[in-house]
N, C-alpha and C positions, 0 to 999 in steps of 0.2 A: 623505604617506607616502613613504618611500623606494624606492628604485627596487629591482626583483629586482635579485640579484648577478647576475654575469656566468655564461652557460651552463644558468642557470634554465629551466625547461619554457615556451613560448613561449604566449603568451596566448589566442593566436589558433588555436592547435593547429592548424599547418599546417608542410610540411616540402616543399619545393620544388614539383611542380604539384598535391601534394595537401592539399585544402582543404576544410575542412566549411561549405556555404553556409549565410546567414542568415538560415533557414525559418519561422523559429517567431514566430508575432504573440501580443500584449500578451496577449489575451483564452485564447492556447493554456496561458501561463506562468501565469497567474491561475486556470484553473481545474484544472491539474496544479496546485499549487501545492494548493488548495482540497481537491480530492477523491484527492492521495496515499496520505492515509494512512487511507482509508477502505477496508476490506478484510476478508476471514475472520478477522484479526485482530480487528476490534471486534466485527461481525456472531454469530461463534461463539465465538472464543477468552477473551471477557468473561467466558463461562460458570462457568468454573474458577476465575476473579479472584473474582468473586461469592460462589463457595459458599465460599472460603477465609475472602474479611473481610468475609463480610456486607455489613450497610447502608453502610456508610461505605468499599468499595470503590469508593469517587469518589475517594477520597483518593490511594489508592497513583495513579492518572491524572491528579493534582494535581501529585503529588511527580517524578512524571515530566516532567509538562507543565514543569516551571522547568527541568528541567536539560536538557530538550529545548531552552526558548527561549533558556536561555543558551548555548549549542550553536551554536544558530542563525545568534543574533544576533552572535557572534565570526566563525563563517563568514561572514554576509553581509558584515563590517567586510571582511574578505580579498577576497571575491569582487568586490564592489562598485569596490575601488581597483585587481583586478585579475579582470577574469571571464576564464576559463578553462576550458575543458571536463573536463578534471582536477580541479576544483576543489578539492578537501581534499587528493586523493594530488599536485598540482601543490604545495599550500603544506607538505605532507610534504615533499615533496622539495626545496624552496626553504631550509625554517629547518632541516631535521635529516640533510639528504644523501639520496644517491641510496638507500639500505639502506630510510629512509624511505617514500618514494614506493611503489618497488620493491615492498613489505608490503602497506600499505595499498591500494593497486591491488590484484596481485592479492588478495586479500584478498576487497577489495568485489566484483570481478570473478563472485569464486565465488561470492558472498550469491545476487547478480542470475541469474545462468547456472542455478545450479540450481532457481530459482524459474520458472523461464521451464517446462524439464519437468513440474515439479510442478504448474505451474497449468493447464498443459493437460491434465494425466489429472485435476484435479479438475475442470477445462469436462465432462470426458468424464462422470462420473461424475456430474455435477449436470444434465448435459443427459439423460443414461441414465434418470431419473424418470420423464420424459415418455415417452418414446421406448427404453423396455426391451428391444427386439429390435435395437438397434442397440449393437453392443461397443462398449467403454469408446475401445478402442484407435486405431477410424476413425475417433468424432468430435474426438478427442484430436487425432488426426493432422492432419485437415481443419482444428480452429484452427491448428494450428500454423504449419501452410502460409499459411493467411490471413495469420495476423498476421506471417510473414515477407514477404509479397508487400505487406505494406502499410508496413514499415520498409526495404524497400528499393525503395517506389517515390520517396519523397522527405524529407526533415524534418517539412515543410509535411504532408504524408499524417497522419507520426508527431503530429504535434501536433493536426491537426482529428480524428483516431480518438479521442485522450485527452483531447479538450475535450468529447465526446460521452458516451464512458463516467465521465470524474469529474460530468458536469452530469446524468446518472440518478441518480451514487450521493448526490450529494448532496442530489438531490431526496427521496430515499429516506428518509437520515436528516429533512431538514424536514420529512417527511409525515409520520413516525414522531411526531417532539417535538411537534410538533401535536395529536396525535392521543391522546398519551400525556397531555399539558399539561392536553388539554381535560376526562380521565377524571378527573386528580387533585384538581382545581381544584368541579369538580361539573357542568361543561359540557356533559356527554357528557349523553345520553337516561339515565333512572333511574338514575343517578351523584351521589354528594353527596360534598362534599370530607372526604377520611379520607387524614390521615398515621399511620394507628398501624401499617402493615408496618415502618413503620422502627425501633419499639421493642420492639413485640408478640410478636417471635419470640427471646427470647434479647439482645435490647439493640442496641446501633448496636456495637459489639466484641465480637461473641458466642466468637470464638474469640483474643480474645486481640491489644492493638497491635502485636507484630510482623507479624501477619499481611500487615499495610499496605505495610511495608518488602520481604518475600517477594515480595510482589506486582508489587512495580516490576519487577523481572525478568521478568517475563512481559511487562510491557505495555510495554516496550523497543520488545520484536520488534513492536509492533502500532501503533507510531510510528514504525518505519522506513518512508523515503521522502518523509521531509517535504524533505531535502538536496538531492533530484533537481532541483527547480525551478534549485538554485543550478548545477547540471549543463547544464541544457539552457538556461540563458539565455544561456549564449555563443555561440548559434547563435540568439539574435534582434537584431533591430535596436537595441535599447536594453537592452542587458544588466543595467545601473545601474539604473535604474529599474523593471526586471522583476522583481531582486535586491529592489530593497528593499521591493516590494510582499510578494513573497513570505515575506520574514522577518518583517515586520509581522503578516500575517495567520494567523502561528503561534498566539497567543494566541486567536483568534476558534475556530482549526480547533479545539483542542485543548476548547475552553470551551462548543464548540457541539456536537461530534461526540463527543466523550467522557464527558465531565463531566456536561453536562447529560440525556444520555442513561443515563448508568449511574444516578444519583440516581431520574429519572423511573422508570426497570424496579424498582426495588427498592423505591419507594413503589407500585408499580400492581401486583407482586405479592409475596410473601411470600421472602425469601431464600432461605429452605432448599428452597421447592418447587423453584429453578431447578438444574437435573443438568448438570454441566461436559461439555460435546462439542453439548451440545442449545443451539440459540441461544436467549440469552432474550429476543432481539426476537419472538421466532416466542412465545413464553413471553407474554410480556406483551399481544403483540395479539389472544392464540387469549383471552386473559382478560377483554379490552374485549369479545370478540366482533365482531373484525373477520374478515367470511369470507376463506376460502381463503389465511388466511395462511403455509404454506408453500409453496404454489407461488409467492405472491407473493414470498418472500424466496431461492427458488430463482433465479429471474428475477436479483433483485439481486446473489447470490452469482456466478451466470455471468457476470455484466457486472463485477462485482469483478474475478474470476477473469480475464477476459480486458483488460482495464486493468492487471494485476499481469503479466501475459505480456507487452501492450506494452511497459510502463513496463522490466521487467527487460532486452528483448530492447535497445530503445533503448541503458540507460544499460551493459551489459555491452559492446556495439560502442564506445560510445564510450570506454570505458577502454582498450580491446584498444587502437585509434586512439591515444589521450594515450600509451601504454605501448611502444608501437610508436615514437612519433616521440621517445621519450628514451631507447631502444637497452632497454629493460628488457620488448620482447615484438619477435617477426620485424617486422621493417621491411614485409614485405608486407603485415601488417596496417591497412597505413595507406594503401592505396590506394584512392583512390574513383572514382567515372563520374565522368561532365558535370553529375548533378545534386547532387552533393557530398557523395554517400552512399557509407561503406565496408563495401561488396559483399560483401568477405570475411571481413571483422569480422564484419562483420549474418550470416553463412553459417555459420562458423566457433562462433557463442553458440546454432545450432540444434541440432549435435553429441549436447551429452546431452539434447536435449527428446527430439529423434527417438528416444533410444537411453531414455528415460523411457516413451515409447509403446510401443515394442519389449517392455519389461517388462510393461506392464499387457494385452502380447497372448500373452506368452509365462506369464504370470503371472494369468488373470483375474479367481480368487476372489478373490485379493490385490485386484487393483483395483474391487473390487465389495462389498468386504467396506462394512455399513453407513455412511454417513456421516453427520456432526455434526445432519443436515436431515433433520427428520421427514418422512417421505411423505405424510401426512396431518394434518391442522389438530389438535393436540393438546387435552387440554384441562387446566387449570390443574391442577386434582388427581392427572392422572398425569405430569406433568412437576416 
């Protein structure tokens, strides 16, 4: 491959004593990598994909899953011959000038930043089920702090926090497709093998093949994050080889967490029962008759929820950092401690969470109004 032109965004994303150290081990990238794009995005937002194109809303996460892994698989060619912490907005700014970079930085910056607020008033608001006497806005505020104290104690912190919460969610979904496998198949107790939801209600296109292509647009947003792994391998030891685990196992995530999950819900219950905002995991397993399934999927959404706070708080500091050392964000941005964490980046991406809190205390029926997650174990005919 050829070499960057001269004055390109530096590889190593470093700028005289400041330097981001090489925290992050195999198994941290491997299961970021894994458990990204596992989120309120599949959990609840499926919901609406579903009631649009019916049985065959696997498809439109099919149609995504290619142009995801072609996606991918171009980044990782760039990443691999040049890992960088910039990643995509470094090889914007290498092939198409600084205007480039410039963009898509901030750009991404603001995707991450504002998810970092919103995912902590939804901690608040998913932990508020349990614990109703306690406002949205304290425990809002409590993760927030956490998960700041725990991105600016080191890399190494940031990556065993996110090896813990993606190896729950991904437990979550394999307990699911287990569990879901074993009702369709006839495995389950008084269970015999029946695929007629899939024709039974209106046909596999009840409303229509466009609905398939509408649909890509939503399940975008519920794919983003799979890029990050390519983000944070330049602050491990083997970047190349972290890179191309990670693009690899695009096809597994998208095949395993998506795919085979949406197929499974819509053969284990009836299409039209499932209501867009209501999960239809919570949907399909209150159907099997698994107890207490929405507190169990409460549990998993707050672990979602605070994986998407890490994951955003991390990759927003690091852009500030890449953006900082190409003159395209304050140079003080890019100062770090001794353990090679930027302090003020990481302080600086808490700004609007803090000021997201502030609203759900000055705001609280707003932040209290119902959420997608039933309070109580539903049961298939009123969902």
């Amino acid at each position: 491959m050829k070499e960057a032109p001269t004055g390109s965004p530096s590889s190593t994303a470093t700028d005289g004593g400041n330097q981001l150290k090489k925290g992050l081990k195999q198994r941290h990238l491997t299961m970021l990598a894994l458990g990204g794009v596992i989120g309120a995005g599949l959990f609840v937002g499926s919901s609406a994909i579903i009631a649009d194109a019916g049985p065959l809303a696997f498809v439109s996460y099919g149609i995504t899953g290619i142009i995801v892994f072609l996606v991918m698989h171009m980044l990782g060619e760039m990443a691999a011959a040049k890992p960088t912490t910039g990643s995509f907005t470094d090889y914007a700014h290498m092939g198409l000038g600084r205007w480039a970079g410039f963009t898509t930085g901030w750009l991404y910056w603001y995707f991450w930043v504002i998810l970092v607020g919103f995912e902590a008033v939804v901690c608040g608001q998913t932990i508020q089920r349990w614990f109703p006497d306690i406002p949205v806005w304290a425990t809002a505020g409590t993760v927030l702090v956490i998960m700041t104290l725990v991105n600016l104690m080191s890399v190494g912190t940031f990556g065993e926090a996110e090896y813990w919460f993606a190896s729950i969610k991904v437990a979550a979904i394999i307990v699911f497709i287990a569990i879901c496998a074993a009702f369709v198949v006839g495995l389950w107790p008084g269970q015999s093998a029946d695929f007629s939801n899939l024709t039974a209600h209106g046909g596999l296109l009840p409303n229509g093949v466009l609905t398939l292509f509408t649909g890509v647009v939503a399940v975008v947003f519920s794919m983003t994050g799979v890029e990050v792994a390519t983000i944070a391998a330049a602050e491990s030891e083997e970047p190349v080889k972290a890179i191309r685990r990670a693009v690899n196992s695009v096809v597994f995530r998208i095949l395993a967490f998506f795919i085979l999950s949406m197929i499974l819900i819509v053969i284990v219950v009836p299409w039209n029962t499932i209501v867009p905002g209501e999960s239809p995991f919570v949907t399909a397993l209150d159907h099997i008759g698994v107890p207490a399934t929405a507190d169990l999927l409460n549990l998993v959404i707050v672990i979602a929820a605070l994986s998407v706070l890490n994951t955003g708080m991390y990759t927003a500091s690091r852009m500030l950092f890449v953006m900082g050392n190409r003159r395209d964000a304050p140079k003080v941005l890019t100062t770090t401690n001794k353990r090679g964490v930027p302090v003020i980046g990481i302080l600086s991406c808490t700004v609007i969470g803090y000021g997201c809190v502030a609203l759900s205390a000055l705001f609280p029926r707003m932040s209290s109004t119902s959420s997608s997650i039933p309070q109580e174990p539903c049961s298939s005919s009123s969902t």
